[in-house]
Each structure stands twice: as C-alpha cells, then as structure tokens.
C-alpha positions as CSV (number, residue, x, y, z in Angstrom):
1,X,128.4,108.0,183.7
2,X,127.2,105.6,181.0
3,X,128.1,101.5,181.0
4,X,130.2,101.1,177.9
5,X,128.5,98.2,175.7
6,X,130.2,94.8,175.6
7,X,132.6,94.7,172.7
8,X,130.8,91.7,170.4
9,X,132.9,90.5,167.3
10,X,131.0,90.2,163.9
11,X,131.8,87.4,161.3
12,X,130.5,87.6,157.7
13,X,129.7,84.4,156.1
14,X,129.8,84.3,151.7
15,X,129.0,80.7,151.1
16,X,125.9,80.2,148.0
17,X,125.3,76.6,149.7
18,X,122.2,77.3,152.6
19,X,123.2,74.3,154.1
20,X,127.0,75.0,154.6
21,X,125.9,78.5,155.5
22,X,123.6,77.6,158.0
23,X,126.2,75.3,159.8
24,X,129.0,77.9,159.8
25,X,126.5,80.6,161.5
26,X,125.4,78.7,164.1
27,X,128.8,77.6,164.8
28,X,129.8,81.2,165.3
29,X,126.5,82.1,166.9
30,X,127.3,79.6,169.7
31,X,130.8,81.0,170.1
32,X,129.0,84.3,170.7
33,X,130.2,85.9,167.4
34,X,127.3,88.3,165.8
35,X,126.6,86.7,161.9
36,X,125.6,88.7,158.8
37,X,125.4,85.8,156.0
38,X,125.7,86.8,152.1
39,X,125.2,84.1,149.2
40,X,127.6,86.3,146.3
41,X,130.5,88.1,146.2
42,X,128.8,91.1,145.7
43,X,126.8,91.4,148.3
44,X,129.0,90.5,150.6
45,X,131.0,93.7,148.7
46,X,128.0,96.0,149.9
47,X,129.2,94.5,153.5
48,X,132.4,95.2,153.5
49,X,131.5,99.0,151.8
50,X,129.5,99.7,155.0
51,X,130.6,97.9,157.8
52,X,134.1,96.3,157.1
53,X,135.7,97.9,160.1
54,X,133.5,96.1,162.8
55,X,134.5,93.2,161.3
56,X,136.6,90.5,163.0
57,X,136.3,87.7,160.2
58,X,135.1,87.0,156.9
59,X,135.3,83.2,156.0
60,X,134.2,82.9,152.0
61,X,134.1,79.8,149.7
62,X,135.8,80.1,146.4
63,X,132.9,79.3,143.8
64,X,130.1,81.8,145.0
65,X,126.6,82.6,143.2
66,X,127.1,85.9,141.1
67,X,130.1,86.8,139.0
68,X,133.1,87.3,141.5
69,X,134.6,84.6,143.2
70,X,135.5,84.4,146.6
71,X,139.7,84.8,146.1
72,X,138.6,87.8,144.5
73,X,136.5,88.9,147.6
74,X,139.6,88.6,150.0
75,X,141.5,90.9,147.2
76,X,138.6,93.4,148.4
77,X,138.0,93.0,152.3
78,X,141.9,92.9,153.1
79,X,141.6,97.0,151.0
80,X,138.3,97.5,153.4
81,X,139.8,96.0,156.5
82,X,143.6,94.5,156.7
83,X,143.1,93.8,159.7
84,X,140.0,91.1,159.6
85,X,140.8,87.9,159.5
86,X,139.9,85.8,156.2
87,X,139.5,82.2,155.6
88,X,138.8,80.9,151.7
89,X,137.4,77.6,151.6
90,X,137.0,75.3,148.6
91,X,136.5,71.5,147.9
92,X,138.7,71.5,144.9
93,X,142.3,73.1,144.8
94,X,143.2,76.8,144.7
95,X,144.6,78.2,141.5
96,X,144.4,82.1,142.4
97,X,146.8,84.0,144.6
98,X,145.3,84.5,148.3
99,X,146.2,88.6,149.4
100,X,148.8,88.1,151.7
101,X,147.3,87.0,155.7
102,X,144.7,85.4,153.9
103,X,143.8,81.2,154.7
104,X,142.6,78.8,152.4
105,X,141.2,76.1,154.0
106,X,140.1,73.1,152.0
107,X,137.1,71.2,152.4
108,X,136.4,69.6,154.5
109,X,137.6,71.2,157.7
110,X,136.6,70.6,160.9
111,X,134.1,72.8,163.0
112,X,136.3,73.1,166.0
113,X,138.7,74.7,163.5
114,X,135.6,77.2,163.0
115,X,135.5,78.4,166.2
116,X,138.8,78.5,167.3
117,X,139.5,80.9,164.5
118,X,136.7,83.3,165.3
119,X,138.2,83.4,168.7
120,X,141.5,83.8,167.4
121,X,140.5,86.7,165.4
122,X,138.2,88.5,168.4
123,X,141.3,88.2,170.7
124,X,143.2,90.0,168.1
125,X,140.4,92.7,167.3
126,X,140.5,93.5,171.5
127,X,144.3,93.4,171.3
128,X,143.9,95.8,168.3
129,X,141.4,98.4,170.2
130,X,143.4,98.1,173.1
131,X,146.6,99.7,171.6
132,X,147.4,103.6,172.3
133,X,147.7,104.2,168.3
134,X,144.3,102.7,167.3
C-alpha cells in the first residue's frame, strides 16, 4: 500500500510591490503554507484557470500592475474556487463591492493577522476534504 502525501495548503499572493510581496510569502512559507506569488491581476487569472482548486487562499492588493484590479480578481477566484479564502488589501479606502465571503483588510495589518488567516483557511480546506459529499 502507498503512504498518502501530506495534505499542504497553497496561498497565492497578487501584490505589484516586491517588497510587500516578499514579506507576505515568507510569512506563509514559515507557517508551512506552499507560495505561488503573481505581480497582476492577470496572471494571477492564469492561476486561478489552472490551479484554483488546490487553493486555500488568495490575499490580493487593490491597485495591482496590469489593467484589472484586485476587487475585480476576488469577482474571479470566488467563480474558480468559492471556497478559498480571499483577503483584499489596500492603503486607501475601498469603493468597489467585495463578492460576498471576501475580506478587505486595510493597510497596514499586522503579520500575525497573516498567519492566523492562512491557518484559518487550511483548517477549513481539511474540514472541507474531510466531508462525505466532497
């Protein structure tokens, strides 16, 4: 009989500053949460086309590089993946409509609040997969 692989949550990360990027990945990366970083709106789209099921969170700032914004991304990952978790972040106030389930979270927010919502959102992905109906 074969070992079943270790269920390990993925986060993607749209932010167009490397810095801020950088910072939110290696806080996830600590709290042993698999990264794939996009700096637009469309690639992260090109994500969410491919792999938006093994997703557990996608944490996007609202004024990305390219010509979508990052309110307009959540529109898109909640029709990839209700399910995933999504946290919009922005240093100015947010004039769009979120998709329902969706966070904004304005800048600054504290790291801790980072992590505790990638863990948040792998307890729910393993509650998820643990259901009879999934």
């Amino acid at each position: 009989m074969g070992q079943s692989k270790p269920f390990r949550a993925t986060a993607l990360i749209v932010e167009d500053d490397p810095m801020q990027r950088d910072m939110i990945c290696l806080l996830l990366e600590e709290s042993e949460v698999d990264v794939i970083e996009c700096e637009s709106a469309e690639a992260a789209e090109l994500v969410l086309e491919r792999a938006a099921g093994s997703l557990v969170l996608m944490m996007t700032d609202v004024q990305l590089a390219g010509n979508m914004n990052g309110v307009e991304l959540a529109h898109i990952a909640r029709k990839y993946n209700p399910e995933m978790g999504v946290i919009v972040t922005s240093g100015r106030p947010l004039h769009q409509q979120l998709p329902d389930g969706c966070q904004f979270w304005e800048k600054p927010w504290a790291p801790l609040d980072v992590i505790r919502e990638a863990e948040r959102a792998v307890q729910e992905k393993r509650r998820h997969e643990a259901r009879p109906d999934s």
